[in-house]
C-alpha positions, 0 to 999 in steps of 0.5 A: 445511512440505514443498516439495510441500506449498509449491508446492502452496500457491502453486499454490492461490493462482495457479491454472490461468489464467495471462495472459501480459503482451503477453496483458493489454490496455490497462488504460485502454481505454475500450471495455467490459470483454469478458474474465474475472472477476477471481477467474479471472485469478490470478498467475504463480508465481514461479521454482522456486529462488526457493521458498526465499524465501517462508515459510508459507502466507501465501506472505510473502517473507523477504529472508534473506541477498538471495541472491535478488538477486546475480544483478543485481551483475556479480560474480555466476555466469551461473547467478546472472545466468539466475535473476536475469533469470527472477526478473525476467521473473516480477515483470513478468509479475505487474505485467502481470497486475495491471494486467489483473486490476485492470481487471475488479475495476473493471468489475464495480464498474461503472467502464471505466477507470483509471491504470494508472500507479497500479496496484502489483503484487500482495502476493506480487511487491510484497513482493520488494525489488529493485535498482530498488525498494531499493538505489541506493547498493549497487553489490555484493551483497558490500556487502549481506552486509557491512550485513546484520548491523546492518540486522537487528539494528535490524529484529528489535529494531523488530518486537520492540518495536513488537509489544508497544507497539501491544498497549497501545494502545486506543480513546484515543490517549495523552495524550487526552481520556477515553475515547470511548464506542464500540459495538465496542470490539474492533473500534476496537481492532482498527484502531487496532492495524492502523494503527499498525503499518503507521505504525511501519514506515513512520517508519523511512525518517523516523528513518534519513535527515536531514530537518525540520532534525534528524539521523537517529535511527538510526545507520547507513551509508548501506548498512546503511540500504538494507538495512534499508529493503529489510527494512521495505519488505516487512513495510510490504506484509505488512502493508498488504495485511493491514490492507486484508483486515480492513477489507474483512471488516469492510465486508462483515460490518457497513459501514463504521466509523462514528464511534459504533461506534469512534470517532473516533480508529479511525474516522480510523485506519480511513479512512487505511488505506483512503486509503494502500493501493495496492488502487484497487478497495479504495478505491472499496469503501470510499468507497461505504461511507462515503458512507451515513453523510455525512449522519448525521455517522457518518463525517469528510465531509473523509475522504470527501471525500479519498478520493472525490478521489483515486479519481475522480481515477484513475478520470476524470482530475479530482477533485472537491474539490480535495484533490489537489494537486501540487508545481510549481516549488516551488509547490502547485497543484490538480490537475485539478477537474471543475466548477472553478466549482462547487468552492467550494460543493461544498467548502462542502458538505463543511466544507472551506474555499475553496481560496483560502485553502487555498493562501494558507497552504501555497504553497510545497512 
């Protein structure tokens, strides 16, 4: 691909309308939403000499060597420090307009308001593994190039491996009972795959840091493991914000997928996809898909329940069910519940247990 031919694929994603970040407003104004529609506020492009780094049309961003980074370390040029910082000053740009784009997505849903504490940044600037988000251990980008060749052996061998695992995988997980009778089998399939790649990304932080009184699976230096998780940390992107893409075609060609039509296993796999991405207004498409099916028994009413929570919870600042719960002192706690005296018949309705006894078993965190 030629370099015109490059810019002009970024430029068909970005667009004419550029919103400078001290242009977006509060994300979290209550007044109503007056600006453009979402599809008319687009990203900024990233620095010219940064190109190199993002293949193909689907504009995915390749670390290679982090050459992109060395601006950040001290022994870098001031030509390297002056890319670094327009690097720097595009991914806040991008998070600006995010946050601006995110809440006309939510207007147009009919919702005025959310955290933006929450609001990630868009594929093509989340995707890019930076000091903050990477590397605390790394103090050199010397030391980056002496961990590279390990980090990418493991990287290529898991991408390699996990491919041809998850090709084998159907609507039954291993060691299961027969398999479900499914009206979309394909589409179970589908799913199943999906999710289980972004799952196998996201074990490698498990299988490299000690944990659950076992030791690290992966041998690796303390550099060589940023490394890799710098690597991983962008293909889990790619592939989070590609699984959320399928299932947002789904729901729009068919609904939501019911129990009867992947069931249960893909159907689960389905709803975690929706509950893990970072792509609030996704999740609110999502949880209005599932709320038809609560009576027919079509969907898990806990899943819904879960994911109900955790969107009222950004939208309104309280949950419903008492899903959500944070670590204080060492302690699980709710966190905030409208109706508090409603919660345990609503949780009932739910097939959820009181929260009494929810906590009674898991106090300490």
């Amino acid at each position: 691909m030629s370099r015109n031919a490059f810019r002009a694929a970024i430029a068909a994603l970005c667009g004419p309308l550029l919103i400078a970040a001290q242009d977006a407003p509060q994300a979290d104004v209550e007044a109503p939403y007056t600006g453009p529609p979402a599809d008319e506020i687009n990203y900024p492009m990233p620095p010219e000499w940064a190109f190199v780094h993002f293949r193909g049309y689907e504009l995915d961003f390749e670390p290679g060597d982090f050459s992109y980074i060395r601006g950040a370390y001290p022994e870098s040029t001031a030509q390297e420090q002056a890319q670094w910082r327009a690097l720097s000053e595009w991914l806040d740009q991008c998070e600006a307009v995010a946050k601006f784009r995110l809440r006309a997505e939510l207007a147009a849903l009919g919702i005025p308001r959310f955290d933006p504490a929450f609001v990630a940044a868009p594929y093509l600037c989340r995707q890019v593994p930076t000091p903050q988000r990477a590397f605390t251990e790394v103090t050199s980008h010397a030391e980056i190039e002496a961990a590279l060749p390990a980090a990418r052996l493991v990287y290529q061998t898991l991408i390699a491996t996990s491919n041809e695992a998850i090709s084998g995988f159907t609507v039954r997980p291993a060691g299961s009972e027969p398999v479900q009778a499914v009206s979309s089998p394909g589409l179970a399939d589908e799913i199943i795959a999906d999710a289980l790649r972004w799952e196998l990304l996201l074990n490698v932080f498990e299988w490299t840091e000690p944990g659950y009184g076992r030791e690290p699976q992966l041998r690796l230096s303390p550099d060589e493991i940023e490394v890799l998780h710098a690597m991983v940390y962008s293909q889990l992107v790619l592939v989070e914000t590609l699984n959320v893409s399928s299932l947002k075609d789904t729901i729009a060609e068919q609904g939501w997928p019911s129990i009867s039509d992947v069931g249960n296993y893909a159907a689960t796999k389905a709803w975690q996809i929706a509950y893990n991405t970072n792509n609030l207004a996704f999740q609110v498409e999502a949880v209005r898909a599932m709320e038809p099916l609560l009576d027919s028994g079509e969907v898990e009413k806990r899943h819904y329940a879960m994911l109900f929570d955790l969107v009222h919870f950004l939208t309104t600042g309280k949950q419903r069910y008492g899903t959500l719960e944070s670590c204080v002192d060492g302690r699980l706690v709710t966190d905030p519940v409208e109706d508090a005296v409603g919660l345990d018949a609503r949780r009932a309705g739910i097939g959820l247990q009181p929260l009494a006894e929810r906590l009674d078993w898991q106090l300490d965190c």
